[in-house]
N, CA and C atoms as an extended XYZ file, in Angstrom:
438
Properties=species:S:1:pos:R:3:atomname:S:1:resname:S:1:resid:I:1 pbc="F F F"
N        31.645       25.907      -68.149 N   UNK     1
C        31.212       25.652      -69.510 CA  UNK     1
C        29.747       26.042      -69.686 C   UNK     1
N        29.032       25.787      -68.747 N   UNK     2
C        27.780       26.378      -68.685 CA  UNK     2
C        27.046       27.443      -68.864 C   UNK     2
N        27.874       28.400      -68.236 N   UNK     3
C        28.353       29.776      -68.006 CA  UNK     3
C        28.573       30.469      -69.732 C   UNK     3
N        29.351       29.828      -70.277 N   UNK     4
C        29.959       30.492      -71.348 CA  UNK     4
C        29.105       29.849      -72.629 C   UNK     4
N        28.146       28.670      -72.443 N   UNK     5
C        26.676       28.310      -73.516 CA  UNK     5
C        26.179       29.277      -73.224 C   UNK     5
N        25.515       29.891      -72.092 N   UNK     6
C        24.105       30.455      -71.696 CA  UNK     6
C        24.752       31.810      -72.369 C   UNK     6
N        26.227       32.529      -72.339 N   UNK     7
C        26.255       33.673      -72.630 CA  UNK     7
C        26.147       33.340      -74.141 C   UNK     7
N        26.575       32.626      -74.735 N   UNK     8
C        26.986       32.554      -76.286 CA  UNK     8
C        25.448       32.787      -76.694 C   UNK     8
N        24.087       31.620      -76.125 N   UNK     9
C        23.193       31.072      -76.004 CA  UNK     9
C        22.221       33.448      -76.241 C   UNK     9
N        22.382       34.086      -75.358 N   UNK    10
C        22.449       35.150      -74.912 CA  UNK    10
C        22.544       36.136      -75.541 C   UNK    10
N        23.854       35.952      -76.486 N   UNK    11
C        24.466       36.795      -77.431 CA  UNK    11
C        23.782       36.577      -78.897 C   UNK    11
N        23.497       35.633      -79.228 N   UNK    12
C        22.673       34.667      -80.715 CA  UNK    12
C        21.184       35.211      -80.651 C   UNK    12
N        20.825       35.627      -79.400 N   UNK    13
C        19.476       35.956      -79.513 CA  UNK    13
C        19.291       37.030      -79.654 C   UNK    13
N        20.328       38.466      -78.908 N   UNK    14
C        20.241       39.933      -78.996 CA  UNK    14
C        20.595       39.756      -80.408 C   UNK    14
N        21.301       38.977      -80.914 N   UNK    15
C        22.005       40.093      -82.498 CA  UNK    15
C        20.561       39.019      -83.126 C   UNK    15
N        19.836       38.388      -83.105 N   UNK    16
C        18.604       37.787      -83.999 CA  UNK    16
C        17.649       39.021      -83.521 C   UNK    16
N        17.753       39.579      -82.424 N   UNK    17
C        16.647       40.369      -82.274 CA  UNK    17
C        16.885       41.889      -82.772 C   UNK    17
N        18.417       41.927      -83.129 N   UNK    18
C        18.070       43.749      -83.615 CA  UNK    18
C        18.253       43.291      -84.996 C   UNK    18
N        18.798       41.942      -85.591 N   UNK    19
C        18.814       41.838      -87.148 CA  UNK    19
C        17.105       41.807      -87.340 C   UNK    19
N        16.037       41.392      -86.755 N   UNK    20
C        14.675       41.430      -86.922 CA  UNK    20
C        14.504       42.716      -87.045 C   UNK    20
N        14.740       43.397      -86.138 N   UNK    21
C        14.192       44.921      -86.178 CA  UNK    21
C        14.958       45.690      -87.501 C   UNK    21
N        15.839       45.523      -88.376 N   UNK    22
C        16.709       46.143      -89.097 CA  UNK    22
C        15.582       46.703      -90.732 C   UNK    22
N        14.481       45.882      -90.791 N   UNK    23
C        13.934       45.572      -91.796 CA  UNK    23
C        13.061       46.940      -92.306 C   UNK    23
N        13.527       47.894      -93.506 N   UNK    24
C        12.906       48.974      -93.875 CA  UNK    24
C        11.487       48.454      -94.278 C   UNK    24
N        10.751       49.873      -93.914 N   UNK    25
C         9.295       48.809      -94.601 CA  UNK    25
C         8.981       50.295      -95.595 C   UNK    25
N         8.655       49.721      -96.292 N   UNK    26
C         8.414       50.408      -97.933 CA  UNK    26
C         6.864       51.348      -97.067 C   UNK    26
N         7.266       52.993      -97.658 N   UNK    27
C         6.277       53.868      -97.641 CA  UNK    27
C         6.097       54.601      -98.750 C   UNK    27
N         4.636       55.070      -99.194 N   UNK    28
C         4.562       55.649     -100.423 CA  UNK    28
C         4.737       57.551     -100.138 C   UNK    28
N         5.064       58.475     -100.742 N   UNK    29
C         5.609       59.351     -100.759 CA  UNK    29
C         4.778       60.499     -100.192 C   UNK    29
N         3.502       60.382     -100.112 N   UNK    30
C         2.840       61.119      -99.165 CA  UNK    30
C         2.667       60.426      -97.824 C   UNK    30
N         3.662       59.827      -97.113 N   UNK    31
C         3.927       59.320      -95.935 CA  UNK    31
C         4.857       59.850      -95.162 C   UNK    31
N         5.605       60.849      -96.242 N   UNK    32
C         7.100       61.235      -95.650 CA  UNK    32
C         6.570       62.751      -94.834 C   UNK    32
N         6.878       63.165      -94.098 N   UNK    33
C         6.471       64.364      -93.451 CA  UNK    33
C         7.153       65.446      -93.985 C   UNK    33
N         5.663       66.468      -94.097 N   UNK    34
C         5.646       67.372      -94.470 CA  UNK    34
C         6.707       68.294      -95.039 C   UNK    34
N         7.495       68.021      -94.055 N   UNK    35
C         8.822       69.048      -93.848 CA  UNK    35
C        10.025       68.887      -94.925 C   UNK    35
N         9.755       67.592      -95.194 N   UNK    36
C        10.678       66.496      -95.688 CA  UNK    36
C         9.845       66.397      -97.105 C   UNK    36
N         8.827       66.652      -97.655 N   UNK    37
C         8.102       66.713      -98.602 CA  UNK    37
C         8.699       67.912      -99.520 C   UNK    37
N         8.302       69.067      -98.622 N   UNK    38
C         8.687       70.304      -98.789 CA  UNK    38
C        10.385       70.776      -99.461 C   UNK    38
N        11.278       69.893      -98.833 N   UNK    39
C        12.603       70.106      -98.915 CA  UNK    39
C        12.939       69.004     -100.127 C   UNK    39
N        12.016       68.066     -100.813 N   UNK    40
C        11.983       67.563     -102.093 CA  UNK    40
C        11.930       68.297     -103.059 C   UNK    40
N        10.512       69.000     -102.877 N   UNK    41
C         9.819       69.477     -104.157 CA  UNK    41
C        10.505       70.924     -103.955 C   UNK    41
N        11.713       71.201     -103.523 N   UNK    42
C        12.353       72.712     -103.421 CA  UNK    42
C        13.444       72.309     -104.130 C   UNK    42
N        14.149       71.360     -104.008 N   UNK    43
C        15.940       71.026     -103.870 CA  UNK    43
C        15.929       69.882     -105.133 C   UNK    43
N        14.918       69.547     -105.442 N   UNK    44
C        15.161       68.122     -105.704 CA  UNK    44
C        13.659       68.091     -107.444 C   UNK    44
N        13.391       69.557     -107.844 N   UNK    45
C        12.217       69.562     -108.553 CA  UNK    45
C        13.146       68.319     -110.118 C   UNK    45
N        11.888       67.789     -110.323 N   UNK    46
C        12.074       67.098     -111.384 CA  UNK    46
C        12.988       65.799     -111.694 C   UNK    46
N        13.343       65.221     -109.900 N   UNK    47
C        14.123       64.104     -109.814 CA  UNK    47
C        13.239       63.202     -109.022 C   UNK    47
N        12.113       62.678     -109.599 N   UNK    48
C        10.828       61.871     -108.906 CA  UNK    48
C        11.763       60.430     -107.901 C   UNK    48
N        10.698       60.247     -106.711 N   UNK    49
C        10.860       59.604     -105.775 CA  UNK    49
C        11.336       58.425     -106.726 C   UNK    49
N        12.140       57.411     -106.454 N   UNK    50
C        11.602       55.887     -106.852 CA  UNK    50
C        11.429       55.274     -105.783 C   UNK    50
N        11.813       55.316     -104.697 N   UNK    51
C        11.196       54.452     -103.479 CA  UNK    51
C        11.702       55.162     -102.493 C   UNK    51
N        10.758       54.770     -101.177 N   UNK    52
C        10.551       55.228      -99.664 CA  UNK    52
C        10.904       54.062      -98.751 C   UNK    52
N        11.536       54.594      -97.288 N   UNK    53
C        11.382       53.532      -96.964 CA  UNK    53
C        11.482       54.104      -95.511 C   UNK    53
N        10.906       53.478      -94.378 N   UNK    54
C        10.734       53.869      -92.812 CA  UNK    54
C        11.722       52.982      -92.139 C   UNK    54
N        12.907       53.558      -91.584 N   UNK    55
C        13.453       52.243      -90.572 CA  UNK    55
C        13.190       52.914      -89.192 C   UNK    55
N        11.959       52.206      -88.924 N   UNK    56
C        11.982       52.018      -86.976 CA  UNK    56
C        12.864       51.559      -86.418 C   UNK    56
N        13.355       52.278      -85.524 N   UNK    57
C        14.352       51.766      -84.284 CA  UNK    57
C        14.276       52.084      -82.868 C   UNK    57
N        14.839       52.214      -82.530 N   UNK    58
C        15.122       52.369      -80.541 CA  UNK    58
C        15.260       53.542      -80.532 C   UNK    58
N        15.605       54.382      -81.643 N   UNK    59
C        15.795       55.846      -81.522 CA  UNK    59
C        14.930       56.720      -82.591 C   UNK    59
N        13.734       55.790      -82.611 N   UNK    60
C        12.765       56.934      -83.017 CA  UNK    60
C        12.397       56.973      -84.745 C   UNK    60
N        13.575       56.385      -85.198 N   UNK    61
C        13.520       56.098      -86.926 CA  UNK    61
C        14.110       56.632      -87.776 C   UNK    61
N        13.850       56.403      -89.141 N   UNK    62
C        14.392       57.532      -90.210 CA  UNK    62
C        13.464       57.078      -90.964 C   UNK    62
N        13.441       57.858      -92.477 N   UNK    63
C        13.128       58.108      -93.758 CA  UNK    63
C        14.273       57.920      -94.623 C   UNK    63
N        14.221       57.098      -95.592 N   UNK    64
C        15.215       56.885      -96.438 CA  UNK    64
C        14.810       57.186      -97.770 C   UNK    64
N        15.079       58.191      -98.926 N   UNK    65
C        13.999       58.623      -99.902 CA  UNK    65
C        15.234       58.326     -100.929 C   UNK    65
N        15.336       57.490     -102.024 N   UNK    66
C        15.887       57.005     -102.935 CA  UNK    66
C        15.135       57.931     -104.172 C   UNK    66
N        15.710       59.030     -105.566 N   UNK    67
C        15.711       59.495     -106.207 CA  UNK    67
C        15.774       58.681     -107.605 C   UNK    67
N        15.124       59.373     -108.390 N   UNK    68
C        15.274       58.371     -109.678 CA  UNK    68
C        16.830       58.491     -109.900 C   UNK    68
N        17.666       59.904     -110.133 N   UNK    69
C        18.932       60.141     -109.956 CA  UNK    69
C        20.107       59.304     -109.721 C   UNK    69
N        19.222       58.661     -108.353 N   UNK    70
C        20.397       57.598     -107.433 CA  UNK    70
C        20.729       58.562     -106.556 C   UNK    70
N        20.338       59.664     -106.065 N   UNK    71
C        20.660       60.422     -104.934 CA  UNK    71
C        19.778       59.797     -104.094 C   UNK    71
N        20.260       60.003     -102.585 N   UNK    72
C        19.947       59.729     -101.629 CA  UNK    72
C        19.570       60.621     -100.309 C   UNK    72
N        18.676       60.755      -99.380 N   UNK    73
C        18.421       61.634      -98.698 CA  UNK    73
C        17.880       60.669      -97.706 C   UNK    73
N        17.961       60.728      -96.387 N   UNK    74
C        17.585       60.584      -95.112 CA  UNK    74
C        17.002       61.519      -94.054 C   UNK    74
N        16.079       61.218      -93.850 N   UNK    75
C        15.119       62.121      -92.676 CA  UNK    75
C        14.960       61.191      -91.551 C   UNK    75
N        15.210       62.881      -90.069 N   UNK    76
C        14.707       62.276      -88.757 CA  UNK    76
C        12.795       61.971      -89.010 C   UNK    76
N        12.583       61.362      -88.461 N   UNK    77
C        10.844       61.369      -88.194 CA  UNK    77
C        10.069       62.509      -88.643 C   UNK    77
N        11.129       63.994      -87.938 N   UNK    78
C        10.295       65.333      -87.990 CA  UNK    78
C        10.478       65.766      -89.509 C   UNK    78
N        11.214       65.033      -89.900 N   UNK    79
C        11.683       65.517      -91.748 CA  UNK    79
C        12.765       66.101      -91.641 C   UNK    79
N        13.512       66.594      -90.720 N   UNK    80
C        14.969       67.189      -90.956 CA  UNK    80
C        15.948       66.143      -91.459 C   UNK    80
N        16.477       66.650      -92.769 N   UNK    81
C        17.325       65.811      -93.036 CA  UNK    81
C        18.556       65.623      -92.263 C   UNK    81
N        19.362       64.268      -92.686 N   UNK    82
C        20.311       63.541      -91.713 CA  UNK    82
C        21.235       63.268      -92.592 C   UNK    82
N        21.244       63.346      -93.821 N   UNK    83
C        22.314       62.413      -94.754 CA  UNK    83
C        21.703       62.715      -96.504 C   UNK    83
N        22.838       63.666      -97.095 N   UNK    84
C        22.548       64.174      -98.430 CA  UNK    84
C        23.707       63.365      -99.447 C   UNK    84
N        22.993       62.429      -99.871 N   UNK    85
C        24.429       61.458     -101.153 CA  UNK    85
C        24.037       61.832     -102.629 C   UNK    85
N        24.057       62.793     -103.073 N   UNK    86
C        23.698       62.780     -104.758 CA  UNK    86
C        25.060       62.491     -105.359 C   UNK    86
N        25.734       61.841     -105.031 N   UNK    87
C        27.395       61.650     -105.445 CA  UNK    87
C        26.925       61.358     -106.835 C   UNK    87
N        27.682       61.472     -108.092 N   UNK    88
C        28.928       62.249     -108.545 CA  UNK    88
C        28.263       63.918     -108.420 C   UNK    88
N        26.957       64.222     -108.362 N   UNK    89
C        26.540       65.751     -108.915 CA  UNK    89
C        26.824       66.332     -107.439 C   UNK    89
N        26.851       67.456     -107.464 N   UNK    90
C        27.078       68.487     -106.208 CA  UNK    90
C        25.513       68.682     -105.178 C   UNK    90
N        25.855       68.536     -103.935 N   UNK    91
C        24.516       68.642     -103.018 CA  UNK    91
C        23.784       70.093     -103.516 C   UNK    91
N        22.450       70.151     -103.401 N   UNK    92
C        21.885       71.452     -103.752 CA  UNK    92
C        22.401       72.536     -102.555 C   UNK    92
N        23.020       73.747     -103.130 N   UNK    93
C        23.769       74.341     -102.223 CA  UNK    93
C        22.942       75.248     -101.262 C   UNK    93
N        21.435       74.980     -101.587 N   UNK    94
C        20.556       76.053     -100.201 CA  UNK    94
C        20.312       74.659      -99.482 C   UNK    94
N        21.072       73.666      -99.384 N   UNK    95
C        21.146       72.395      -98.165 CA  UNK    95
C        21.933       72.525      -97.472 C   UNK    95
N        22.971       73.229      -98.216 N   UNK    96
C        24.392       73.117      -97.360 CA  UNK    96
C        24.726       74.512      -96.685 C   UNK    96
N        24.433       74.217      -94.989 N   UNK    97
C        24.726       75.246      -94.456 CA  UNK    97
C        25.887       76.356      -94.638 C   UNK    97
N        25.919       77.499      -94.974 N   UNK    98
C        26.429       79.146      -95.227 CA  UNK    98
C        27.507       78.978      -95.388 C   UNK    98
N        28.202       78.851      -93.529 N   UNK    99
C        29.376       78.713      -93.132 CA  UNK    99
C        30.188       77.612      -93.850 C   UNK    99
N        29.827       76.356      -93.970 N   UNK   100
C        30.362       75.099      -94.722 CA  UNK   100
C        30.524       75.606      -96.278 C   UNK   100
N        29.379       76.293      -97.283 N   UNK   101
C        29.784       76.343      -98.083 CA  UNK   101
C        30.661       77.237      -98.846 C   UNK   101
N        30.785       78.470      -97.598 N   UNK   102
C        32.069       79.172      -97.799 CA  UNK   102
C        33.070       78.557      -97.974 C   UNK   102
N        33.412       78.113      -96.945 N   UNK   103
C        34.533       77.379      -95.923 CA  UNK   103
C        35.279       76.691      -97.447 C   UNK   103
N        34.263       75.835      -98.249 N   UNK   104
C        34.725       75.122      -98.977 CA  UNK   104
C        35.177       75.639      -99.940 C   UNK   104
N        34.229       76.614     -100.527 N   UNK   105
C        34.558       77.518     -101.761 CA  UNK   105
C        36.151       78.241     -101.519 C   UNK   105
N        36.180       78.811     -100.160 N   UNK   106
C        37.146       79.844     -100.118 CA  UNK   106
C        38.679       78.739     -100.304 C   UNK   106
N        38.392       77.648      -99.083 N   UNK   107
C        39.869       76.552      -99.628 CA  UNK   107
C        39.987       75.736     -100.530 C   UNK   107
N        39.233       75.306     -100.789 N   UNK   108
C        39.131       74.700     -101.782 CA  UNK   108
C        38.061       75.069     -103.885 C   UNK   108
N        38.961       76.231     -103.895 N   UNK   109
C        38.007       76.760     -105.495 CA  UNK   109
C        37.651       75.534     -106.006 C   UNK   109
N        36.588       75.499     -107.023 N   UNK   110
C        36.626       74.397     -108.002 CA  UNK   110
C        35.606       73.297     -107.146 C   UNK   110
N        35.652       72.996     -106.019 N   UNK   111
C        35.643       71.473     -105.740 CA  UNK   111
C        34.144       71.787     -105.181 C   UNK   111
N        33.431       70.901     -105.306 N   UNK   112
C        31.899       70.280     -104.554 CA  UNK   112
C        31.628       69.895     -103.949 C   UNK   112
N        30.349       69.789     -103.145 N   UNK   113
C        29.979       68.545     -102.086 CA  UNK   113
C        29.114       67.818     -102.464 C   UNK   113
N        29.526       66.585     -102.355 N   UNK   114
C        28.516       66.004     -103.026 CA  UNK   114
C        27.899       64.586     -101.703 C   UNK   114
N        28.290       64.186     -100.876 N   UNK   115
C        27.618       63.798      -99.452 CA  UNK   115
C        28.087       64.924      -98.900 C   UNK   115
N        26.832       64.571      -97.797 N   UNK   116
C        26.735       65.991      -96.570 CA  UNK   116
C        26.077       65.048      -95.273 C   UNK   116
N        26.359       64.880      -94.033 N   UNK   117
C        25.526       64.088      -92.983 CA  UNK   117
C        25.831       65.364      -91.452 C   UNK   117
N        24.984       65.049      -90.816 N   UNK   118
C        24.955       65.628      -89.648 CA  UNK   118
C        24.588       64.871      -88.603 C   UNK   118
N        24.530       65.055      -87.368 N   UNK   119
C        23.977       64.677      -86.211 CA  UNK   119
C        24.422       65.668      -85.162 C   UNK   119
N        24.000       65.180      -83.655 N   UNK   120
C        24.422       65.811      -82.693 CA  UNK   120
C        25.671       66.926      -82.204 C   UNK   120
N        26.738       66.297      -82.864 N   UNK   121
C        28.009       66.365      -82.447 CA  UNK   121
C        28.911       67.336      -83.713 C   UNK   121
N        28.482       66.511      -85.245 N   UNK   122
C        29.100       67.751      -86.061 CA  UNK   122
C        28.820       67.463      -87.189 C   UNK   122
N        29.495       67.915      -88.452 N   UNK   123
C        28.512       68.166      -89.780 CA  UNK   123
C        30.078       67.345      -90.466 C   UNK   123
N        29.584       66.297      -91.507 N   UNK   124
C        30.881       66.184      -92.535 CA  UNK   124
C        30.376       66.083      -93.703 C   UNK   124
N        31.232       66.593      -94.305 N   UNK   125
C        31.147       66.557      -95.836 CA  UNK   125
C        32.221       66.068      -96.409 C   UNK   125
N        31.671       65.587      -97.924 N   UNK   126
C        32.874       65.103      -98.529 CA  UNK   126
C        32.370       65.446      -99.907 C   UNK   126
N        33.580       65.961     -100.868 N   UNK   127
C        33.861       67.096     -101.983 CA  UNK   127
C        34.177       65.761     -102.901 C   UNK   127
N        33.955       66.315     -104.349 N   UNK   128
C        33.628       65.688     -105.051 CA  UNK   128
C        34.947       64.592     -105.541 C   UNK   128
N        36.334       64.743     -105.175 N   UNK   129
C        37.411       64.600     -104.904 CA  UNK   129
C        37.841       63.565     -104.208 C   UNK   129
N        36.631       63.583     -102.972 N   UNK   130
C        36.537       61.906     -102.117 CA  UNK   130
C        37.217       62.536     -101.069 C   UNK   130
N        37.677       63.931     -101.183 N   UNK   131
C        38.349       64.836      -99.581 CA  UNK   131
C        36.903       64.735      -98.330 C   UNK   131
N        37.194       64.517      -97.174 N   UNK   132
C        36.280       64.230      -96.445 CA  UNK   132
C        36.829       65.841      -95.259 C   UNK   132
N        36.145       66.453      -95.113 N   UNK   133
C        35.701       67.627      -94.086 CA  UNK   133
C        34.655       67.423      -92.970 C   UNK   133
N        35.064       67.583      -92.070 N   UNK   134
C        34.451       67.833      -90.728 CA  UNK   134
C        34.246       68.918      -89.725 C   UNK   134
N        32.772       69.672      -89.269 N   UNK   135
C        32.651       70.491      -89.137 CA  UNK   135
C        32.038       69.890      -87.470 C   UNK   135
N        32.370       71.335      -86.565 N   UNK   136
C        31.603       71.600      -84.988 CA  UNK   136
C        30.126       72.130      -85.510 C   UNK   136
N        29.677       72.135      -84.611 N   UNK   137
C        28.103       72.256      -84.873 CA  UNK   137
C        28.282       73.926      -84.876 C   UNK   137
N        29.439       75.208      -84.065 N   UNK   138
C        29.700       76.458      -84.799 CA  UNK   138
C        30.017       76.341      -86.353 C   UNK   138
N        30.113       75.121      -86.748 N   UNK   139
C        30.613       75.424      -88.533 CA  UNK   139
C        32.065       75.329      -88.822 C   UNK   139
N        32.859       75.135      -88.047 N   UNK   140
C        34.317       75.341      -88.213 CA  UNK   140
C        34.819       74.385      -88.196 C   UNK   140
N        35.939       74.390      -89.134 N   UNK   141
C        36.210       73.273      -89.872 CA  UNK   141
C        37.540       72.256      -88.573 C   UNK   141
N        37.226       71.324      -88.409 N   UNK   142
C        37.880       70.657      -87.410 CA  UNK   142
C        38.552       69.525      -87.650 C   UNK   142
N        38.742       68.854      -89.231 N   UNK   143
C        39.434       67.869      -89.420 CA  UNK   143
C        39.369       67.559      -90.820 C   UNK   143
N        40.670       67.153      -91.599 N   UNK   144
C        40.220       66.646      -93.095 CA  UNK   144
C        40.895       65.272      -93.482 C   UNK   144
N        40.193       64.563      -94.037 N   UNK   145
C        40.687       63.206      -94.051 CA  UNK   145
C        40.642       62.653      -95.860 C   UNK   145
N        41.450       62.630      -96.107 N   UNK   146
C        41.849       62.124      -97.782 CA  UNK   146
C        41.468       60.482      -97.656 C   UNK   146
């Protein structure tokens, strides 16, 4: 019984300690790096910031840049974006890598992207439709989920 307090005891304190760390802290818009500045005032002219925000973590962080719009954009640290949500309007299409926005055009006429996320492993998108696409980091299309 002892055994199974100290773990419970154990467990109450890791999840208090990454819910502490979870907490965005508000940054003003010349905080966001450069790169990530740049890919605003290109993609995004005339849809002003309404709020910033930094989440530190164990892996270095993000940028979370909220649009008057209600679009959404996420940056690594270096400013490469991570996560494009302008849902219902279509992602700006010099965001959306070549291959993907063929890919989409050619099977799907008509339809948009309107989230776009990436990481390590592969690229998904999802069309304005709520069709969800998944791409290899070659670009090729590897799974579709309704």
């Amino acid at each position: 019984m002892k055994k199974v307090s100290l773990f419970l005891l154990s467990l109450m304190m890791t999840s208090a300690v990454f819910a502490a760390g979870d907490d965005d802290k508000p940054i003003r818009a010349e905080e966001l790096p450069a790169k990530a500045r740049q890919l605003l005032s290109t993609h995004f002219t005339g849809d002003p910031i309404r709020f910033a925000t930094l989440d530190n973590d164990w892996f270095g962080g993000t940028y979370e840049v909220h649009l008057q719009s209600g679009s959404e954009v996420e940056f690594t640290k270096e400013g490469e974006w991570v996560a494009i949500d302008t849902e219902p309007r279509p992602v700006p299409e010099g965001l959306i890598p070549a291959p993907i926005l063929k890919e989409v055009t050619d099977r799907f006429p008509g339809r948009t992207i309107t989230k776009i996320d990436r990481d390590r492993r592969d690229y998904e998108a999802e069309l304005d439709n709520g069709l969800e696409l998944k791409f290899n980091l070659k670009f090729e299309l590897i799974g579709i989920d309704d």
